[in-house]
N, C-alpha and C positions, 0 to 999 in steps of 0.2 A: 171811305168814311161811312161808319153806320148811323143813322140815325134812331134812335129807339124810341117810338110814340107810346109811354104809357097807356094803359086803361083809363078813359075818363074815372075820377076819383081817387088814381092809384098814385101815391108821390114816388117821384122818379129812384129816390133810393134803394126801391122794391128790387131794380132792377139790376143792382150791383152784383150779383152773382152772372148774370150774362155777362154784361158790360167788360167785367173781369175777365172771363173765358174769353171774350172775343177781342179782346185787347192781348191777353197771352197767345194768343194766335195769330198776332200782328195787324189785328184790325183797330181803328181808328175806329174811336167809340165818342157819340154824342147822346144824354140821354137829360132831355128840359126836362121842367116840371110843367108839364101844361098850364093853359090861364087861369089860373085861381086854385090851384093845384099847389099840396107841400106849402113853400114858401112864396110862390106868386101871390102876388098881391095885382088888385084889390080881390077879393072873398066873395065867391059867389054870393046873392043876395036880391031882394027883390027889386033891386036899381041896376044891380050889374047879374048880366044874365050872358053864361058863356055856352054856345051850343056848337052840335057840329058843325052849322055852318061856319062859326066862327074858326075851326080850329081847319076845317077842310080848304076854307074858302080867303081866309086870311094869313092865319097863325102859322099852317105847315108851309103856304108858299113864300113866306117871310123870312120864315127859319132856312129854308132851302136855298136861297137867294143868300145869305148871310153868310151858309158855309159854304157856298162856289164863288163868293166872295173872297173869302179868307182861305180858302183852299181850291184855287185854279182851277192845278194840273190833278186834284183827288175826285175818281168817282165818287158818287153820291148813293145811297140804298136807305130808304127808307123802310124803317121795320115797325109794325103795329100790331099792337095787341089790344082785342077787342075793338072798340069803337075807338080809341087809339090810331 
């Protein structure tokens, strides 16, 4: 399983030309929208404020946890682009 961390600010649909290749290539594709990203909700804003700690320190070991949850026996490979 790959996981693909956008670029902060980038919504995750950017990445469907990877995502595609690396699924025809028989990889196991996950690719979120980060926190307040695309369609996440709630919207970055002067009450909600998402940094990297949040995404390094919470958000990606959450998500990680989530798909060795739901997928066992599948390696895991986190992929990031940018601050992603």
């Amino acid at each position: 399983m790959a996981i693909v961390l956008p670029a902060m600010g980038t919504r995750a649909g950017f990445y469907a030309p990877l995502a595609e290749e690396l699924a025809r290539r028989g990889v196991a594709v996950l690719v979120p929208e980060l926190p307040g990203t695309g369609a996440s909700l709630p919207r970055p804003s002067r009450r909600v404020d998402y940094g990297y700690r949040d995404l390094a320190g919470t958000y990606l070991p959450a998500l990680v946890e989530s798909v060795r949850h739901d997928y066992p026996a599948t390696p895991v490979a986190v992929i990031g682009h940018s601050l992603g």
